[in-house]
C-alpha positions as CSV (number, residue, x, y, z in Angstrom):
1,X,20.5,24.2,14.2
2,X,18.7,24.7,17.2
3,X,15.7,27.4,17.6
4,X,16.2,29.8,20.2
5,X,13.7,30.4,23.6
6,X,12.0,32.9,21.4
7,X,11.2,31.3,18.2
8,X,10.6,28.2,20.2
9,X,8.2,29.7,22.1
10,X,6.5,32.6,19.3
11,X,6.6,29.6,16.5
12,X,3.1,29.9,16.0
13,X,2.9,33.6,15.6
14,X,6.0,33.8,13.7
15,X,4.4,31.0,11.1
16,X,1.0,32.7,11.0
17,X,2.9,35.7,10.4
18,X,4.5,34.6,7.6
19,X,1.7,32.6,6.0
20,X,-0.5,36.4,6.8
21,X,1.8,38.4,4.8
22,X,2.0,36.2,2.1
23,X,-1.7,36.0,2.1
24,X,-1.6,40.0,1.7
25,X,0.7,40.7,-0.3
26,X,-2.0,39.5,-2.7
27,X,-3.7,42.8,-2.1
28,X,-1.3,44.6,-4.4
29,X,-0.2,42.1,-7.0
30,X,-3.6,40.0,-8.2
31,X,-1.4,37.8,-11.0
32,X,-1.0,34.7,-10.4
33,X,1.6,32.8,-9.9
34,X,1.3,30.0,-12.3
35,X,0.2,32.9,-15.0
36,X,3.5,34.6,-13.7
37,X,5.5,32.0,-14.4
38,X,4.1,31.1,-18.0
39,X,5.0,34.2,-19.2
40,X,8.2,33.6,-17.8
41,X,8.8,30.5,-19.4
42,X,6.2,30.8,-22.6
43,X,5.5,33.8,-22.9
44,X,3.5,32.6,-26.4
45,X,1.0,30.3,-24.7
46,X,-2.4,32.7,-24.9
47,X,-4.6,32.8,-22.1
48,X,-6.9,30.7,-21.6
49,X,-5.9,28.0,-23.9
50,X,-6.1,24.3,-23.3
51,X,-2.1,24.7,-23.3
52,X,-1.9,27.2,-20.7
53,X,-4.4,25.1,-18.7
54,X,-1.9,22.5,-19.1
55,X,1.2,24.3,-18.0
56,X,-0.9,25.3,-15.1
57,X,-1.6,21.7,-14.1
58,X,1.6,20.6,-15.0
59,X,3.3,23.8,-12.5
60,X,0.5,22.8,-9.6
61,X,1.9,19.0,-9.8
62,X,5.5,19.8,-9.6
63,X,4.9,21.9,-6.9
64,X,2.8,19.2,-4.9
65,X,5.7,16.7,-5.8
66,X,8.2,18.9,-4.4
67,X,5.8,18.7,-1.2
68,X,6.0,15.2,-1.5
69,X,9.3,14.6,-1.6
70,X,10.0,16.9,1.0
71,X,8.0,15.4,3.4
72,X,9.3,11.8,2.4
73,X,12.4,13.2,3.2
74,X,12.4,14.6,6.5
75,X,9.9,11.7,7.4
76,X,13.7,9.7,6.6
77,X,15.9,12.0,8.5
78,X,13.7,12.0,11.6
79,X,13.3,8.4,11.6
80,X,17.2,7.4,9.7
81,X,19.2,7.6,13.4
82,X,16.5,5.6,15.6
83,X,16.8,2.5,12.7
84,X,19.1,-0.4,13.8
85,X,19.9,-1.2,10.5
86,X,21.3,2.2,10.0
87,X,24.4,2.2,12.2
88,X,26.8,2.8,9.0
89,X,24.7,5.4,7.7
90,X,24.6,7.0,11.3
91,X,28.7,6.7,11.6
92,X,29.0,8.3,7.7
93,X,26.3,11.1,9.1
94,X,28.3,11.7,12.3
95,X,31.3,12.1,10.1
96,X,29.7,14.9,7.6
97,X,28.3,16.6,10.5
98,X,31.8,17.2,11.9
């Protein structure tokens, strides 16, 4: 999918837009999100517990895996169809595109 003239040319506003809004909406919800989400999950860990201080860790290094491997894999897409050793992959690629 290709970004139109606008987006290509607003993308900075439109990301700073985004990452502003999320920033606010703090403003009216001040939970959280790895609190959120125990409660969600286990709702009997108490505050402030080593265990919740765990499951907040644990939620923080999922999330920065996640980043990880998201990054490992569009480092792979981007650099996938320029590799010479690829050619089968890029036929099979061409052929779930279509």
């Amino acid at each position: 999918m290709r970004a139109s003239k606008f987006e290509f040319e607003r993308r900075f506003w439109i990301i700073t837009g985004i990452y502003g809004v999320g920033f606010w909406l703090s403003v009216f919800d001040h939970t959280r999100f790895t609190t959120a989400l125990r409660h969600l999950i286990a709702p009997s860990l108490s505050p402030g517990s080593p265990e919740a201080t765990m499951f907040s860790q644990i939620v923080i290094a999922a999330g920065a895996l996640l980043v990880f491997l998201g990054g490992c894999l569009a480092h792979m897409g981007g650099s996938l169809p320029s590799h010479r050793y690829c050619s089968r992959y890029r036929s099979a690629l061409r052929g779930a595109r279509s």
